[in-house]
N, C-alpha and C positions, 0 to 999 in steps of 0.2 A: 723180228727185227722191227723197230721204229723207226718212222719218219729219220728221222734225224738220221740214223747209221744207215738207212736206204739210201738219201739223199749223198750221205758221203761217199758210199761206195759204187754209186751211179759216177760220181764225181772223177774219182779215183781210176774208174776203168777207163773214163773217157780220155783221161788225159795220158796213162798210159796209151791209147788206143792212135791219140796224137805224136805221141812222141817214138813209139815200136811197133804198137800192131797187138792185136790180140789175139790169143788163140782160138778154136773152136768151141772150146768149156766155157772162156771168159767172155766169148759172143755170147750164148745162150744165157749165160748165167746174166751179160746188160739185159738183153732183151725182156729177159724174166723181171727183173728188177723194176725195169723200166716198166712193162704191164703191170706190175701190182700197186707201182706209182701212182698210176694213172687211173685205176680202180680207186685207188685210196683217194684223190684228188675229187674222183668223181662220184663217191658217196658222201664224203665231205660235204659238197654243194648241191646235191641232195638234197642232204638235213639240212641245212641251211635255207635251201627253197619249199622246204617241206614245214619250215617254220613262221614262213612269214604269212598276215594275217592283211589283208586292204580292206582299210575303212572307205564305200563307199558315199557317193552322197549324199544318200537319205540317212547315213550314220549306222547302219548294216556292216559286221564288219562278216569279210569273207576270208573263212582260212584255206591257202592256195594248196596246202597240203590236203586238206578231206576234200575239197571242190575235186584235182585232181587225181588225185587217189595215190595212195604209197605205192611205188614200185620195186 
């Protein structure tokens, strides 16, 4: 499942969950969703912090990702 059809069906439950209620399945099954959202979110930003590189000012640049090591 992709972002996208995650995001919709994180969507989808909530608002059902606003307007009726959810069942036991359709709990477990947001929460799920919701977790691997949020995995997803936060390896995302991750690589992202794993990429960027500061020049400092002797003109040295540091890449924040090998300084701090992949995790």
């Amino acid at each position: 499942m992709n972002v996208e059809q995650m995001t919709a069906r994180i969507n989808e439950l909530y608002h059902k969950s606003q307007k009726e209620g959810l069942s036991s399945e359709e709990k477990e099954e947001q929460a799920a969703l919701r977790q691997a959202y949020v995995a997803n979110v936060r390896a995302n930003l991750r690589g992202q912090l794993d990429n960027i590189s500061i020049v400092e000012k002797d003109g040295s640049v540091t890449n924040l990702g090998e300084k701090h090591g992949k995790k």
